[in-house]
PDB file of N, CA, C and O in Angstrom:
ATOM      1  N   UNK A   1     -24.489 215.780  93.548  1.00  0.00           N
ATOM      2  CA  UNK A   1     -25.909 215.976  93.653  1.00  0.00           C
ATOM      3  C   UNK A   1     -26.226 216.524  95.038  1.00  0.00           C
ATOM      4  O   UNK A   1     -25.680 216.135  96.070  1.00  0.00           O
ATOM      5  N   UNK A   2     -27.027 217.329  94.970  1.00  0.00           N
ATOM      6  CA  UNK A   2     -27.416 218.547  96.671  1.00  0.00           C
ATOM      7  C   UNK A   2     -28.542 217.661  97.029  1.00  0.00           C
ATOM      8  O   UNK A   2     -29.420 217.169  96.320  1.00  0.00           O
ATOM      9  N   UNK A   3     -28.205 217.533  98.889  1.00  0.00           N
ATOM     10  CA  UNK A   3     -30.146 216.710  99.137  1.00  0.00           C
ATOM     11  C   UNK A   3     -30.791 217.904  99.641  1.00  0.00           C
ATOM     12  O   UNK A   3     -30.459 218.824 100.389  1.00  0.00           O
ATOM     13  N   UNK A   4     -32.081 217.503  98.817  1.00  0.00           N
ATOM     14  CA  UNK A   4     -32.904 219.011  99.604  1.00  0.00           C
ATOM     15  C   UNK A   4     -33.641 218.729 100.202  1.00  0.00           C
ATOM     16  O   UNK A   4     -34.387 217.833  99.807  1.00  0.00           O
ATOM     17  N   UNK A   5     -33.825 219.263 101.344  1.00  0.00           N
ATOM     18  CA  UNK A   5     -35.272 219.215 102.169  1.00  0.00           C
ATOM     19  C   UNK A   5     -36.419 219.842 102.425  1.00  0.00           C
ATOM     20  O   UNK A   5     -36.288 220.920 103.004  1.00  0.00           O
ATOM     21  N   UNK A   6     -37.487 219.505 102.176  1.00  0.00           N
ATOM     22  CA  UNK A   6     -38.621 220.644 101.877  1.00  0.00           C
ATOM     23  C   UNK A   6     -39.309 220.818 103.328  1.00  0.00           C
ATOM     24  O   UNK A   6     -40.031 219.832 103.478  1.00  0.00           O
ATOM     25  N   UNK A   7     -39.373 221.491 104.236  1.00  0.00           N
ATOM     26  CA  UNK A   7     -40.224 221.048 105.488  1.00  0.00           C
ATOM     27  C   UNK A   7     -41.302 221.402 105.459  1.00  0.00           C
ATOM     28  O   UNK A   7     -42.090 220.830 106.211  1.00  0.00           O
ATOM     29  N   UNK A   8     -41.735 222.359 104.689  1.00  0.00           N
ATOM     30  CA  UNK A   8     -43.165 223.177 104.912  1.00  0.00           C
ATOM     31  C   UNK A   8     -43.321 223.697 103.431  1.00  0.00           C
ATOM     32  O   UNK A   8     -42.446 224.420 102.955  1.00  0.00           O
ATOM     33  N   UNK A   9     -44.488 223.314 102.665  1.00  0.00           N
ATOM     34  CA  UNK A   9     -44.596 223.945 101.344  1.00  0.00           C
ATOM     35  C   UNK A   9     -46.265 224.623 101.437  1.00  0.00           C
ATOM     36  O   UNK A   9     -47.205 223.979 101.903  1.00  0.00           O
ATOM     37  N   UNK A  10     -46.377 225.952 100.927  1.00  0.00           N
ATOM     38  CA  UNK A  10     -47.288 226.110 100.433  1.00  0.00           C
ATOM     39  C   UNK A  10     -48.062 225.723  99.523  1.00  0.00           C
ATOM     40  O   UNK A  10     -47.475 225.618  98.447  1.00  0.00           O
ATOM     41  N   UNK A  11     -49.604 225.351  99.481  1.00  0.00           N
ATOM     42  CA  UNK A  11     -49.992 225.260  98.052  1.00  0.00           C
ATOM     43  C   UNK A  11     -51.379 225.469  97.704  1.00  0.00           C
ATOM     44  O   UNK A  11     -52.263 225.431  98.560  1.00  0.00           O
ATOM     45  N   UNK A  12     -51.568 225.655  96.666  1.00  0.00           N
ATOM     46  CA  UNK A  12     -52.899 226.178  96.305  1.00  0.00           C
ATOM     47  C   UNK A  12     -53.248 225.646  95.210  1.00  0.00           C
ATOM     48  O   UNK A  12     -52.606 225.638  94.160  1.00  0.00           O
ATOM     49  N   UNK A  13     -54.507 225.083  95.469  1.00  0.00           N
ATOM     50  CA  UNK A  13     -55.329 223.752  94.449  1.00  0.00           C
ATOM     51  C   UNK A  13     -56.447 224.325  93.993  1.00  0.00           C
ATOM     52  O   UNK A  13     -57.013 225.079  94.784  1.00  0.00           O
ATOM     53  N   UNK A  14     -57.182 224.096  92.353  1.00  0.00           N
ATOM     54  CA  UNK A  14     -58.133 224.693  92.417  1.00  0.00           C
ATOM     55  C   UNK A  14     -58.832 223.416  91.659  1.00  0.00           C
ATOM     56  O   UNK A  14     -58.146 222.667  90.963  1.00  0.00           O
ATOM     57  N   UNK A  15     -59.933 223.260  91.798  1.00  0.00           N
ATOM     58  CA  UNK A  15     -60.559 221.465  91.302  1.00  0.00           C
ATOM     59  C   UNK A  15     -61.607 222.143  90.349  1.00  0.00           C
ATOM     60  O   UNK A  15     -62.429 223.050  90.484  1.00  0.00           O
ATOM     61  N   UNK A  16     -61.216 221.302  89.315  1.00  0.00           N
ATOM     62  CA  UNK A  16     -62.180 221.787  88.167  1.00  0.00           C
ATOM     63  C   UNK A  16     -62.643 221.004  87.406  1.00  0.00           C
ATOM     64  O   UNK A  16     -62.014 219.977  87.149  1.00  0.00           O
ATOM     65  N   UNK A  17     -63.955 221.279  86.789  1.00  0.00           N
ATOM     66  CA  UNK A  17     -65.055 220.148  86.629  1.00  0.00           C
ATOM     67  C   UNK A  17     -64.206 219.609  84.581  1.00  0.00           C
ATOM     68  O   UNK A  17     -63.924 220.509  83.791  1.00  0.00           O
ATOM     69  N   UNK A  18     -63.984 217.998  84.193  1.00  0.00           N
ATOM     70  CA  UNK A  18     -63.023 218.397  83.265  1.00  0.00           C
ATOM     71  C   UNK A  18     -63.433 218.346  82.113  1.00  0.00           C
ATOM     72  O   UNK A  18     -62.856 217.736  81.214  1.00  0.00           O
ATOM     73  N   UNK A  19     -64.499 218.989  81.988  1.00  0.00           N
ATOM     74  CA  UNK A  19     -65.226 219.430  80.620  1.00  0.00           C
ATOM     75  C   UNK A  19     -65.594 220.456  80.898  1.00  0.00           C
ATOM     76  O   UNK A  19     -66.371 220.963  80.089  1.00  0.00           O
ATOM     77  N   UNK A  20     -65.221 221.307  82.209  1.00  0.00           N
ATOM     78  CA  UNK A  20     -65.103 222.701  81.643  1.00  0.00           C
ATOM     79  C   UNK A  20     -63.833 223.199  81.013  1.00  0.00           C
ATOM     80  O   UNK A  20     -63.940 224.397  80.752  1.00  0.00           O
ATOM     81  N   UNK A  21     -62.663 222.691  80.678  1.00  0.00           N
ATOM     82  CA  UNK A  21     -61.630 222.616  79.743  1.00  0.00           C
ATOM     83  C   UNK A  21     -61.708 222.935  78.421  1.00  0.00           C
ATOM     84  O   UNK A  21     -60.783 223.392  77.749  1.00  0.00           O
ATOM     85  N   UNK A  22     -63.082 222.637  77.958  1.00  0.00           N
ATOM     86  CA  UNK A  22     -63.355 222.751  76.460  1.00  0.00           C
ATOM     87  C   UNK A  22     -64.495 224.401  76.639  1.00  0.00           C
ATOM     88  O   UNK A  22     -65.563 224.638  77.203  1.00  0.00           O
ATOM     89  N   UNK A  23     -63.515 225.210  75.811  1.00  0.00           N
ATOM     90  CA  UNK A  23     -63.984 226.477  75.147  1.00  0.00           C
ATOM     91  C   UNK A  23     -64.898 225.924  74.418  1.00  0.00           C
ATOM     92  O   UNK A  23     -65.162 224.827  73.924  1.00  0.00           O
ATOM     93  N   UNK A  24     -65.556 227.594  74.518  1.00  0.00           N
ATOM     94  CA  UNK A  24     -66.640 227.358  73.304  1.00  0.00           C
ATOM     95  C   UNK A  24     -65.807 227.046  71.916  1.00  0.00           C
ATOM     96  O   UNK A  24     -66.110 226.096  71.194  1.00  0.00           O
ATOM     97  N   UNK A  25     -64.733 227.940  71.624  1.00  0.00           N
ATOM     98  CA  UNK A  25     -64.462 228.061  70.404  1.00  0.00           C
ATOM     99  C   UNK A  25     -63.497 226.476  70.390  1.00  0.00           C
ATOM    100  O   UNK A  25     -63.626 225.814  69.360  1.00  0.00           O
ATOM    101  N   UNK A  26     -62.864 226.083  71.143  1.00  0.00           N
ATOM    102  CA  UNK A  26     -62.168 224.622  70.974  1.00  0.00           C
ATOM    103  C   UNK A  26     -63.309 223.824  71.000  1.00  0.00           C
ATOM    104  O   UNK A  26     -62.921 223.033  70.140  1.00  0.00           O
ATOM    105  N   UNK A  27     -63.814 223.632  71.142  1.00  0.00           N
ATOM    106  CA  UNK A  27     -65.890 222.510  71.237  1.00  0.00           C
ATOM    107  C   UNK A  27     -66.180 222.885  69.471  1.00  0.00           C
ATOM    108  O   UNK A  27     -65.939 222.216  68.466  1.00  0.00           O
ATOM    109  N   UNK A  28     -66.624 223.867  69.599  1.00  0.00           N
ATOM    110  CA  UNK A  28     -66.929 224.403  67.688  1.00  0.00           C
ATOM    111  C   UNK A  28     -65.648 223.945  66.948  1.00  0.00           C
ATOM    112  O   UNK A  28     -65.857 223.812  65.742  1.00  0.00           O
ATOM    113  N   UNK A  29     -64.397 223.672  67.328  1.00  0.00           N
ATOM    114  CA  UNK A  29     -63.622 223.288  66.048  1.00  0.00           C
ATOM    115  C   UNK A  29     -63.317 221.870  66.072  1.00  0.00           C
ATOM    116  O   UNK A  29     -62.760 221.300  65.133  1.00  0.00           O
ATOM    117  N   UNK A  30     -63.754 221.185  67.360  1.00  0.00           N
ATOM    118  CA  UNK A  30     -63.645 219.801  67.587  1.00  0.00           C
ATOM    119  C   UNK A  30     -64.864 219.613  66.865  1.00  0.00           C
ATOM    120  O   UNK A  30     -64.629 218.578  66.242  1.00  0.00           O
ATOM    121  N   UNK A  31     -66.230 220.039  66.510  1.00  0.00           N
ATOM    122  CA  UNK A  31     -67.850 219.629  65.971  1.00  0.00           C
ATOM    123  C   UNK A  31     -67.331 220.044  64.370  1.00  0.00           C
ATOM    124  O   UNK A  31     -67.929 219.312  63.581  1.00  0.00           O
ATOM    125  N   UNK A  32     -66.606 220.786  63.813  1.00  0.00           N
ATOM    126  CA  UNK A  32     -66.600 221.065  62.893  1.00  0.00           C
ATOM    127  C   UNK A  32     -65.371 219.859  62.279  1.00  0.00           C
ATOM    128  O   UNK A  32     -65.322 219.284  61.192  1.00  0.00           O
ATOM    129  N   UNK A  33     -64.733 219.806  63.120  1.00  0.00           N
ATOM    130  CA  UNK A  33     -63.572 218.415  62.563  1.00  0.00           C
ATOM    131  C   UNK A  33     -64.332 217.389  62.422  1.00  0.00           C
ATOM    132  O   UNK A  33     -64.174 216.719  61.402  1.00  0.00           O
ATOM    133  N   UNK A  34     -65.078 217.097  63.132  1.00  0.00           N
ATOM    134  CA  UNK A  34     -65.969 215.741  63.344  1.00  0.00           C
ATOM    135  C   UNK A  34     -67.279 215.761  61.917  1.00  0.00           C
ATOM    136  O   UNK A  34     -67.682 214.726  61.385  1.00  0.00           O
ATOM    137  N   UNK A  35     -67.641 216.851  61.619  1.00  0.00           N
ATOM    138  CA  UNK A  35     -68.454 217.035  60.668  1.00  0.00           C
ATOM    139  C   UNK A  35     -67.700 216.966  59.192  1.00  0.00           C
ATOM    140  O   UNK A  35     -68.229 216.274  58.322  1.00  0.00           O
ATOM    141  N   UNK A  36     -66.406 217.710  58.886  1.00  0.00           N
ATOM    142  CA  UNK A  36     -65.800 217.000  58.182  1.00  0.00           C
ATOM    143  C   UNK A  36     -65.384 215.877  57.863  1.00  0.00           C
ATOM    144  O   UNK A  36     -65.442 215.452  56.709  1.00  0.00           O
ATOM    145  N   UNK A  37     -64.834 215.142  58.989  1.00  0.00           N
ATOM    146  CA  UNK A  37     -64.872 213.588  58.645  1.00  0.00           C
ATOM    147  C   UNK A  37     -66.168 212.685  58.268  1.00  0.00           C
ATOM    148  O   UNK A  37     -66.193 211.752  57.466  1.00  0.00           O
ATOM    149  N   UNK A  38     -67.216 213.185  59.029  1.00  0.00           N
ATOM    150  CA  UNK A  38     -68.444 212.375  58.803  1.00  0.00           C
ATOM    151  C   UNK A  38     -68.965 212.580  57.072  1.00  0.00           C
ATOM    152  O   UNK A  38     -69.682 211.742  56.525  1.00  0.00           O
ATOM    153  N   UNK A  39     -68.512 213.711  56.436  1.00  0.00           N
ATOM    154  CA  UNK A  39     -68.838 214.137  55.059  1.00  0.00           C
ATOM    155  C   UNK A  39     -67.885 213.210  54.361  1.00  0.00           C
ATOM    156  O   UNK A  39     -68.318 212.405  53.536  1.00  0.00           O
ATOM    157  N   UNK A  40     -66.732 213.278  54.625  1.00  0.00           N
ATOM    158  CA  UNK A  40     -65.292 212.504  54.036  1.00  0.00           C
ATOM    159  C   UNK A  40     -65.718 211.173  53.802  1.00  0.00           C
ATOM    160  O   UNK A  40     -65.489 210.577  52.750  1.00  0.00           O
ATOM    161  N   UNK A  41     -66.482 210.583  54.996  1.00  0.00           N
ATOM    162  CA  UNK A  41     -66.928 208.759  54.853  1.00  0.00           C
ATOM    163  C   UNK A  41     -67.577 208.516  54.041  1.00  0.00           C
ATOM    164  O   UNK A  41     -67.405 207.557  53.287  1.00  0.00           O
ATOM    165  N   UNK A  42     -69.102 209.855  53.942  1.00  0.00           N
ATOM    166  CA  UNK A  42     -69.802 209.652  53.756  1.00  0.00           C
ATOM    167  C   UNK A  42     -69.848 209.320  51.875  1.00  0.00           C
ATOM    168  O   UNK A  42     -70.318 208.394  51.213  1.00  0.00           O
ATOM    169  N   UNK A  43     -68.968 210.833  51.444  1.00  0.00           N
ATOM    170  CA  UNK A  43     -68.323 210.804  50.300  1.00  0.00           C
ATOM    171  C   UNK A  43     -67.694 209.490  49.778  1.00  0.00           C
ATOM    172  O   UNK A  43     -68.048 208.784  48.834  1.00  0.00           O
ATOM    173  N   UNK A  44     -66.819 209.373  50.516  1.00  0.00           N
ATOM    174  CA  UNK A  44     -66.252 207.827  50.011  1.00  0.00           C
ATOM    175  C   UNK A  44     -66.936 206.702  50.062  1.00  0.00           C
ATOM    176  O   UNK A  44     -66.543 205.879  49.235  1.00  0.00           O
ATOM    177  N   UNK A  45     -67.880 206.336  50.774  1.00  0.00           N
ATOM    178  CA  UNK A  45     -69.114 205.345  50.611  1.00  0.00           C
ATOM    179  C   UNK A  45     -69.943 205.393  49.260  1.00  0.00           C
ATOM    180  O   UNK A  45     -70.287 204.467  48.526  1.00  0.00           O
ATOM    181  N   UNK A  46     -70.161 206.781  49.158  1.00  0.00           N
ATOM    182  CA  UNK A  46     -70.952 207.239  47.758  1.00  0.00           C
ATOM    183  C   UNK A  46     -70.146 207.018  46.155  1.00  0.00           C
ATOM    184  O   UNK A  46     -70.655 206.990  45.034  1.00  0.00           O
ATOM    185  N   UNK A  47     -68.961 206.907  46.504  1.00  0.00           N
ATOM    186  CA  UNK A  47     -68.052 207.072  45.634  1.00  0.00           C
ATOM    187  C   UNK A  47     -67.660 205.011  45.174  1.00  0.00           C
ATOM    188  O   UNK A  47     -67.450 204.478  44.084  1.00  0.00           O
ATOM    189  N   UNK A  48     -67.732 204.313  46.861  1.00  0.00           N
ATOM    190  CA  UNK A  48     -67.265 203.525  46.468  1.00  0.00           C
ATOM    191  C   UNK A  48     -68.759 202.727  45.988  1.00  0.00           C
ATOM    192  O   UNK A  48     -68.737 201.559  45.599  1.00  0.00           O
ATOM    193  N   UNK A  49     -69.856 203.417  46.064  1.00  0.00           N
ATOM    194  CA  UNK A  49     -71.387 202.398  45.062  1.00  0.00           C
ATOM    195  C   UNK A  49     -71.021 202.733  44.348  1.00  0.00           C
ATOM    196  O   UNK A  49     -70.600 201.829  43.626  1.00  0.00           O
ATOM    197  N   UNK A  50     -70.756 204.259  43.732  1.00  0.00           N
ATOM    198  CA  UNK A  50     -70.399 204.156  42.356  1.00  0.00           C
ATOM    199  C   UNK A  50     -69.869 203.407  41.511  1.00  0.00           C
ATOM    200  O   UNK A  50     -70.489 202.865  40.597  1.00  0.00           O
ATOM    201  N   UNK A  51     -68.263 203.260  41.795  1.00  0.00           N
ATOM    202  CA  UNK A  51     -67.722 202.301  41.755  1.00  0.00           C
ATOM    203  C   UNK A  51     -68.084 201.165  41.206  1.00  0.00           C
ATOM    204  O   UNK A  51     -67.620 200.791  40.129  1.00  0.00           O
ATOM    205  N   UNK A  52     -69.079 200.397  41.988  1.00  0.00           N
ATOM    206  CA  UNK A  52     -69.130 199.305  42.149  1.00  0.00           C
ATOM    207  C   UNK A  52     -70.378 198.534  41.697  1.00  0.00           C
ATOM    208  O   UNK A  52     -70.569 197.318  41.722  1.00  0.00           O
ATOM    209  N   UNK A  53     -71.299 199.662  41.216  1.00  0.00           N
ATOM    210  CA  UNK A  53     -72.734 199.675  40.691  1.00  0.00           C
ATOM    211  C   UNK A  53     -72.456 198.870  38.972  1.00  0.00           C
ATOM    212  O   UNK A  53     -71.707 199.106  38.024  1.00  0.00           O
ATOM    213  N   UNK A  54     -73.309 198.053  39.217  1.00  0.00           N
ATOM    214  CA  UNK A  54     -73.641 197.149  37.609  1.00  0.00           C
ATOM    215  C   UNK A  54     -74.242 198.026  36.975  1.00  0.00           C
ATOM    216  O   UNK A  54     -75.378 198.112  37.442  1.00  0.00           O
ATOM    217  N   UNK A  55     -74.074 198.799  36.073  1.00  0.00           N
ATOM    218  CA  UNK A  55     -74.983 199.316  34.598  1.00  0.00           C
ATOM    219  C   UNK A  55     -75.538 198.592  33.743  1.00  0.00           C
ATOM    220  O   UNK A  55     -74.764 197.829  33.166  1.00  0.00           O
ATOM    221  N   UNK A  56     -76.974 198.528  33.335  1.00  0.00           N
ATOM    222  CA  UNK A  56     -77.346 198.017  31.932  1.00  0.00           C
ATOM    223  C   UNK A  56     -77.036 198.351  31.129  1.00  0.00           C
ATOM    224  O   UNK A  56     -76.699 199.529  31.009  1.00  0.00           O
ATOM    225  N   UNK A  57     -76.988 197.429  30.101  1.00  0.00           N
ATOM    226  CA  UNK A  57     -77.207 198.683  28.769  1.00  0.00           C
ATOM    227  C   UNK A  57     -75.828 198.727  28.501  1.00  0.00           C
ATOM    228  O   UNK A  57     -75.736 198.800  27.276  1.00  0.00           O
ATOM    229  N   UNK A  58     -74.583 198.720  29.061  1.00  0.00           N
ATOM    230  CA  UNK A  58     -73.457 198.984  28.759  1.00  0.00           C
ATOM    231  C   UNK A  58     -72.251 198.595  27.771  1.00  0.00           C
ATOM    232  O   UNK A  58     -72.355 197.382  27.589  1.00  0.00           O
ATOM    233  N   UNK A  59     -71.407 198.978  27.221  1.00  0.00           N
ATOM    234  CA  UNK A  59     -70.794 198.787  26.105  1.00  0.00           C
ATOM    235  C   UNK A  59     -70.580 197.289  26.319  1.00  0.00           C
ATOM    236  O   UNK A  59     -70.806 196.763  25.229  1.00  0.00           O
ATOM    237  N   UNK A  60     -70.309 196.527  27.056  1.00  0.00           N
ATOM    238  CA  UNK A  60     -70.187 194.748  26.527  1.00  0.00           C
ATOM    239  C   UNK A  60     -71.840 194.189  26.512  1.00  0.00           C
ATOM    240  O   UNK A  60     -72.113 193.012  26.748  1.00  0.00           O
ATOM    241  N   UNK A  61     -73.040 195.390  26.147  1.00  0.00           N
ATOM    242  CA  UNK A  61     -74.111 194.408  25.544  1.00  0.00           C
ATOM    243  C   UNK A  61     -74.499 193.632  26.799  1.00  0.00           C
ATOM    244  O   UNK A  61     -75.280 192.713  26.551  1.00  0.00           O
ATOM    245  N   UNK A  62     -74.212 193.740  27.884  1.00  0.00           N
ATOM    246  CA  UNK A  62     -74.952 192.791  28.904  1.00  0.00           C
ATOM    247  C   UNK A  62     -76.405 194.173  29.405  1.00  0.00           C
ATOM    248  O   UNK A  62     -76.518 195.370  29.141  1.00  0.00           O
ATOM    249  N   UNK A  63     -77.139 193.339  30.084  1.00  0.00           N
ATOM    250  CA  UNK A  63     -78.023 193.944  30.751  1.00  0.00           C
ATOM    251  C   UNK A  63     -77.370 194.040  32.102  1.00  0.00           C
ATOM    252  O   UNK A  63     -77.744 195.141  32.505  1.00  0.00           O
ATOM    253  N   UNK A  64     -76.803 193.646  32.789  1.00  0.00           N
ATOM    254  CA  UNK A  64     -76.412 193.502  34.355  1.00  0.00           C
ATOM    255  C   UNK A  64     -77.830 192.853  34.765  1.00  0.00           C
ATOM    256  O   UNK A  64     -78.253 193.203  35.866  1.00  0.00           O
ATOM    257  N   UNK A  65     -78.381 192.224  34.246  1.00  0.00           N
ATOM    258  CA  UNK A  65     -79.161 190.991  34.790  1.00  0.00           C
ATOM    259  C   UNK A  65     -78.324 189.824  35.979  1.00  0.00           C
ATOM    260  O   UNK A  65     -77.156 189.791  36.368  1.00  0.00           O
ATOM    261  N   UNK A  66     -79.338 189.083  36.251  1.00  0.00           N
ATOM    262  CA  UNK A  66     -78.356 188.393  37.245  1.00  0.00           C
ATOM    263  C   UNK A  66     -78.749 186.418  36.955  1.00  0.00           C
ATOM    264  O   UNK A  66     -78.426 185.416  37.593  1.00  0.00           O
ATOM    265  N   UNK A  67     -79.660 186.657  35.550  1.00  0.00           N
ATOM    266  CA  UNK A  67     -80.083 185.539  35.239  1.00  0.00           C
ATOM    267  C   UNK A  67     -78.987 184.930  34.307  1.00  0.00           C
ATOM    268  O   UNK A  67     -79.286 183.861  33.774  1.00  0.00           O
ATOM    269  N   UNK A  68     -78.000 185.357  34.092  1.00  0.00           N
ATOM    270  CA  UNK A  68     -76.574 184.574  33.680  1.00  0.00           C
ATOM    271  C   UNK A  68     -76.743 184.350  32.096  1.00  0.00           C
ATOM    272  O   UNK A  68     -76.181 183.412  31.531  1.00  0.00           O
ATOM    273  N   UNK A  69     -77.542 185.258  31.430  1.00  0.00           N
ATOM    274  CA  UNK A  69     -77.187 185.039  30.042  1.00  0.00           C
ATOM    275  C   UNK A  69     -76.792 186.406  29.544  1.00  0.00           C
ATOM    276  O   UNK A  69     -76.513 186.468  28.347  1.00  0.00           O
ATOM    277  N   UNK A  70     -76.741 187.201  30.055  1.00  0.00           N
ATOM    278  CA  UNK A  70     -76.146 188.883  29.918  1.00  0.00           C
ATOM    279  C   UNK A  70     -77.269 189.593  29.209  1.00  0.00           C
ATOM    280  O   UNK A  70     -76.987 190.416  28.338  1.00  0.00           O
ATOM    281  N   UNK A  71     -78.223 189.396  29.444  1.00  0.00           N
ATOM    282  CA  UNK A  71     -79.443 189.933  28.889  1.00  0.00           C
ATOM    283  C   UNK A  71     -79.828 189.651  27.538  1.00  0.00           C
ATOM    284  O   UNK A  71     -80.732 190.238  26.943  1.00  0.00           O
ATOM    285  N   UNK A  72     -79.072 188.681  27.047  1.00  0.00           N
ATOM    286  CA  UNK A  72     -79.192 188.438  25.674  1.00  0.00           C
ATOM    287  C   UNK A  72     -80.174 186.932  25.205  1.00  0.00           C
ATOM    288  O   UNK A  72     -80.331 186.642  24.019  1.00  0.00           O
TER     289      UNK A  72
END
Protein backbone atom coordinates (compact mmCIF):
# COMPACT_ATOMS: atom_id res chain seq x y z
CA UNK A 1 0.00 0.00 0.00
CA UNK A 2 1.65 3.72 -1.20
CA UNK A 3 1.24 6.66 1.65
CA UNK A 4 0.17 9.67 -0.06
CA UNK A 5 0.47 13.03 0.88
CA UNK A 6 -1.71 15.75 -0.21
CA UNK A 7 -0.11 19.24 0.83
CA UNK A 8 -2.08 21.70 -1.05
CA UNK A 9 -5.46 20.83 -2.85
CA UNK A 10 -7.50 22.92 -4.91
CA UNK A 11 -11.18 23.21 -4.66
CA UNK A 12 -14.20 24.58 -5.82
CA UNK A 13 -17.63 24.50 -3.94
CA UNK A 14 -20.78 25.63 -5.23
CA UNK A 15 -23.82 25.75 -2.36
CA UNK A 16 -27.10 25.15 -3.57
CA UNK A 17 -30.44 25.83 -2.28
CA UNK A 18 -31.83 21.77 -2.01
CA UNK A 19 -35.01 22.11 -3.66
CA UNK A 20 -33.56 23.63 -6.37
CA UNK A 21 -32.62 19.90 -7.31
CA UNK A 22 -36.11 19.23 -8.39
CA UNK A 23 -36.76 20.03 -12.25
CA UNK A 24 -39.69 21.14 -13.44
CA UNK A 25 -40.18 18.00 -15.32
CA UNK A 26 -38.89 15.61 -12.15
CA UNK A 27 -41.60 17.86 -9.71
CA UNK A 28 -44.48 17.06 -12.59
CA UNK A 29 -43.66 13.30 -12.46
CA UNK A 30 -43.23 13.18 -8.67
CA UNK A 31 -47.24 15.24 -8.63
CA UNK A 32 -48.34 12.90 -11.16
CA UNK A 33 -47.06 9.67 -9.12
CA UNK A 34 -48.61 11.09 -6.11
CA UNK A 35 -51.95 11.69 -7.98
CA UNK A 36 -51.97 8.22 -9.08
CA UNK A 37 -51.67 6.78 -5.83
CA UNK A 38 -54.18 9.14 -4.28
CA UNK A 39 -56.79 7.70 -7.17
CA UNK A 40 -55.46 3.97 -6.37
CA UNK A 41 -56.69 4.53 -2.42
CA UNK A 42 -59.23 6.25 -3.34
CA UNK A 43 -60.50 3.43 -5.76
CA UNK A 44 -59.89 0.82 -3.30
CA UNK A 45 -61.85 2.53 -0.48
CA UNK A 46 -64.77 2.74 -3.04
CA UNK A 47 -64.38 -0.73 -3.92
CA UNK A 48 -63.94 -1.89 -0.40
CA UNK A 49 -67.92 -0.05 0.59
CA UNK A 50 -68.87 -1.87 -2.08
CA UNK A 51 -67.86 -4.77 -0.84
CA UNK A 52 -69.10 -4.41 2.24
CA UNK A 53 -72.48 -2.53 1.76
CA UNK A 54 -75.79 -4.50 3.15
CA UNK A 55 -78.43 -4.67 0.23
CA UNK A 56 -82.18 -4.94 0.76
CA UNK A 57 -84.23 -6.75 -0.96
CA UNK A 58 -81.67 -9.42 -1.64
CA UNK A 59 -81.83 -13.05 -2.64
CA UNK A 60 -81.89 -14.47 1.21
CA UNK A 61 -85.29 -12.28 1.59
CA UNK A 62 -83.75 -10.12 4.35
CA UNK A 63 -84.26 -6.39 4.22
CA UNK A 64 -80.68 -5.53 5.71
CA UNK A 65 -82.68 -4.01 8.49
CA UNK A 66 -80.88 -3.92 11.68
CA UNK A 67 -84.02 -4.73 13.83
CA UNK A 68 -82.98 -8.55 13.83
CA UNK A 69 -85.91 -10.15 12.20
CA UNK A 70 -84.57 -9.82 8.46
CA UNK A 71 -87.31 -7.70 7.47
CA UNK A 72 -89.74 -10.28 7.73
Amino acid sequence: MADVRIREAAVSMRVVDGESLLTPVLLERIVDAVQAALAAQQEAAQARRRDTRLSGGGACGCSGGSDGEGGR
